[in-house]
C-alpha positions in Angstrom: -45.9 10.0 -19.5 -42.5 9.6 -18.3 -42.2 7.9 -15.0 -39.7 9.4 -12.3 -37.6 7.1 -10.4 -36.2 7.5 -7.4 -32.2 7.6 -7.0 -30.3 7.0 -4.4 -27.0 9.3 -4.2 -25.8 8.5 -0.6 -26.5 6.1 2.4 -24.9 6.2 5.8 -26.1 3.8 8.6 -25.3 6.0 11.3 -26.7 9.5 12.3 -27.5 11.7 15.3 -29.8 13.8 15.6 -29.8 17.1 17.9 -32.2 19.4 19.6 -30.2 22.7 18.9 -31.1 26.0 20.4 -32.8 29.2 18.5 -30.6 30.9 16.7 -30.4 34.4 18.5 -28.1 36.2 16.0 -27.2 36.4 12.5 -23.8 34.3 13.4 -23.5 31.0 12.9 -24.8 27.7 14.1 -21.9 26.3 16.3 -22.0 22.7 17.4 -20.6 23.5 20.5 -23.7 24.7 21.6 -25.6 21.5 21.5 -25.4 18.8 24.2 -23.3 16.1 22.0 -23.4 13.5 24.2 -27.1 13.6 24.7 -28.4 13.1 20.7 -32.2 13.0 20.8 -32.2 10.0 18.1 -29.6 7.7 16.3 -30.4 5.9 12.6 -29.5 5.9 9.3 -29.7 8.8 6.8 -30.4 8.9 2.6 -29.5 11.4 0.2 -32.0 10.9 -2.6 -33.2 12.8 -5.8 -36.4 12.0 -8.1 -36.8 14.1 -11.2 -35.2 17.8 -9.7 -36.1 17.7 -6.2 -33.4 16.2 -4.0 -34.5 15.1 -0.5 -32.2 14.3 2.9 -34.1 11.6 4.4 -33.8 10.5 8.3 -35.0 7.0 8.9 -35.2 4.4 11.1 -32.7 1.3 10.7 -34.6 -1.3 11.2 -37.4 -0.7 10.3 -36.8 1.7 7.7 -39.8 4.2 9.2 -39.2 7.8 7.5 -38.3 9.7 10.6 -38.0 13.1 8.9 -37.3 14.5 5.5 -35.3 17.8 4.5 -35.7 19.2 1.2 -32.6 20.4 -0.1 -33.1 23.3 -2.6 -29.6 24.3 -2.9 -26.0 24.0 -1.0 -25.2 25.9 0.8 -28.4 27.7 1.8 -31.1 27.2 4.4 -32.3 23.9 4.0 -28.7 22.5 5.0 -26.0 24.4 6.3 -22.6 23.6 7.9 -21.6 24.4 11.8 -18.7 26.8 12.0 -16.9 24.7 14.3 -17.1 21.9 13.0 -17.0 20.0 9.5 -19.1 16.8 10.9 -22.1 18.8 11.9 -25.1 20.1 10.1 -28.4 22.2 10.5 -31.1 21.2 8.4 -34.4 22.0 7.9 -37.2 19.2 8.2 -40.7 19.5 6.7 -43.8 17.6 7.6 -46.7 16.0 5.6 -48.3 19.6 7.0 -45.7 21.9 6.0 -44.2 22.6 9.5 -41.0 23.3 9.4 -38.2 23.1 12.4 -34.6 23.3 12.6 -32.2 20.2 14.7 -28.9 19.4 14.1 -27.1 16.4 12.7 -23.9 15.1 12.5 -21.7 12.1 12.4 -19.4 9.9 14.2 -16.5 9.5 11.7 -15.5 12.7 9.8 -15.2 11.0 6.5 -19.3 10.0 6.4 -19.8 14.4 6.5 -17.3 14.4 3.7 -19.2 12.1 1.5 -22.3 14.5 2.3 -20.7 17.1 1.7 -19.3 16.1 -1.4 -22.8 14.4 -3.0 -24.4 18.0 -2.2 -22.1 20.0 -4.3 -22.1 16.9 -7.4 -25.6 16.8 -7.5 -26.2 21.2 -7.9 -23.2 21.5 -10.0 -24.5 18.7 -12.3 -28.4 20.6 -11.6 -26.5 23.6 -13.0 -24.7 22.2 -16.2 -26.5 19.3 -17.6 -23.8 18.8 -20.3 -21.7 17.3 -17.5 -23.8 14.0 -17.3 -25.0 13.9 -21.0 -21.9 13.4 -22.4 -22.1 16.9 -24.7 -18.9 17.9 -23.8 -17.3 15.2 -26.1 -19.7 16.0 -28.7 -18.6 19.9 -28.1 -15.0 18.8 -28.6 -15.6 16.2 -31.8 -16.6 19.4 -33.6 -13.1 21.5 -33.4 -11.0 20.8 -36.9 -9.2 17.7 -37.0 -5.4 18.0 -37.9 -4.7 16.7 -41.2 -1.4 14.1 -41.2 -2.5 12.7 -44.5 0.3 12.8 -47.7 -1.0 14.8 -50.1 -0.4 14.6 -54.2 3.3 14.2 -54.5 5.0 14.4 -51.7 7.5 11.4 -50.4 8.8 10.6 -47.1 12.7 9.3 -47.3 13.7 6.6 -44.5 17.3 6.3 -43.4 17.5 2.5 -42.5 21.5 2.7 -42.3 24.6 0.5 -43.8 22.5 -2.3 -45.9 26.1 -4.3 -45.7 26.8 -4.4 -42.2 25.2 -7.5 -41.5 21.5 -7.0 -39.4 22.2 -10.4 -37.2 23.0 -9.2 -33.5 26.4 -9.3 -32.1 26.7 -11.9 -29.6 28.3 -10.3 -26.1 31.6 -11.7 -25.2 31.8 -13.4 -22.5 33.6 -16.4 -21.2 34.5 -19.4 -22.6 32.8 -22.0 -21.2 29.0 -22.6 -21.4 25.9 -21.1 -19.2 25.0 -17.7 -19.2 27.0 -14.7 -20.0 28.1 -12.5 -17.5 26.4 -14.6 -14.6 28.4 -16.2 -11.8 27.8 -19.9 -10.8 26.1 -20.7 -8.3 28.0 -21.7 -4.9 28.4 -25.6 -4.3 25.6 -27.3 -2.8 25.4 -28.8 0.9 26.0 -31.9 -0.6 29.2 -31.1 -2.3 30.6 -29.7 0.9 29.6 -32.2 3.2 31.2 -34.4 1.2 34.6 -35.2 2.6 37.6 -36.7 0.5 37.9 -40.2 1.4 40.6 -40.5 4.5 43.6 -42.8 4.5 44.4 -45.4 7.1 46.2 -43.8 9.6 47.0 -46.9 11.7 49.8 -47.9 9.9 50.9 -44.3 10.0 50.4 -44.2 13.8 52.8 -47.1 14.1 55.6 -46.0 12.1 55.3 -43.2 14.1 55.6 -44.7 17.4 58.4 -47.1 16.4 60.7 -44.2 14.7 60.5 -42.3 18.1 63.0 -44.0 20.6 65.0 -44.8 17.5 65.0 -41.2 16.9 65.5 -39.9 20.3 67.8 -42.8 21.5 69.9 -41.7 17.6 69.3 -38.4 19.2 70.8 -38.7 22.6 73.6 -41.7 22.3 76.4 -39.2 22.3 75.4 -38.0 25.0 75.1 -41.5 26.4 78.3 -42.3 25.0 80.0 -39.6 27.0 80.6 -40.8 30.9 83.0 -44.0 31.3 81.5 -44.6 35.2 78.4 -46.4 35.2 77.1 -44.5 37.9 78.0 -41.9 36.3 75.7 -42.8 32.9 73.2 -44.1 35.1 72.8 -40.8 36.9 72.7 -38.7 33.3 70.0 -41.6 31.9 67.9 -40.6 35.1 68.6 -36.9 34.5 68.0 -37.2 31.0 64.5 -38.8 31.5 63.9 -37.0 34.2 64.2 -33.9 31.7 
């Protein structure tokens, strides 16, 4: 006797549960209608399967109490169905130990959670559907189409071009420049220490002095004809003052 084992498909931590009011037509369940700020309980909810009965289970998080189980026979359909409003929110259909069966609502914080239910409902039926999808007989189904033959058969010869056997197989080197390093690369620019470092400087001081003693003679060179010029002494004396004074 085969044992059944119980798989778990989908877990999310957090669910609320609603009390949601009798439907009164054939339209459908909106989640508008329900007081979504009021949830009548908040815990965690599993999607589980054993054998070919797949169950919606509402339990407690801490303590891991079954709060209430749903029976899903099929997706869409009674059991489960989606608002119209709304792609986070659910109707299902819980059943007791008894049999009693009720209709609340359900739904979930973050839209992406109801897309992972959504998504594990319609895996599970469409692998319920075609079992070839999980046993792998799709590659077997494919394995049996005829093979392409590339095999030579008795005779025939395949003729290879391989080019000009003198022109010699070694790769041309690129040109490039002269010198050494890599071709076609730049060198790098100098280094903080190679501008930083300054050419040595030359004593000025001696420089400095030559300078200062060539200046009278090179202004006094400069001006002695005009110097020269005036025979009165007063005369030169007041063209010196003028003259510095200039």
């Amino acid at each position: 006797m085969d044992v059944e084992y119980e798989s778990v498909l989908l877990v999310k931590n957090e669910v609320f549960v609603y009390q949601i009011p009798p439907r009164t037509s054939n339209r459908n369940y909106r989640a508008a209608d329900w007081k979504l700020e009021e949830p009548q309980w908040t815990g965690r909810m599993r999607l589980t399967s054993k054998g070919d009965k797949l169950s919606l289970k509402l339990e407690d998080r801490d303590s891991c109490m079954l709060f209430a189980q749903c029976p899903v026979d099929q997706y869409p359909g009674a059991s489960i169905e989606p608002v119209s409003d709304s792609s986070r929110y659910f109707v299902i259909r819980i059943v007791s130990d008894k049999g009693d069966k009720a209709f609340i609502g359900i739904g979930f914080a973050d839209r992406g959670d109801s897309f992972d239910l959504n998504v594990s409902l319609q895996d599970y039926f469409k692998k319920l559907k075609n079992p070839d999808m999980s046993s792998g007989v799709e590659g077997a189904g494919e394995s049996s189409a005829p093979k392409l033959d590339l095999s030579f058969k008795a005779g025939e010869t395949i003729k290879i071009n391989i080019g000009n056997k003198g022109e010699s197989s070694r790769p041309r080197r690129p040109q490039g420049s002269s010198g050494g390093g890599a071709i076609g690369l730049l060198p790098p620019p100098p280094g903080p220490s190679s501008r930083n470092r300054a050419a040595p400087v030359p004593n000025s001081q001696p420089t400095i002095a030559n300078a200062t003693n060539s200046t009278p003679a090179a202004s006094k060179d400069e001006w002695s004809d005009f110097l020269s010029q005036p025979s009165n002494p007063v005369a030169r004396s007041n063209n010196e003052d003028s003259l510095l004074q200039f």
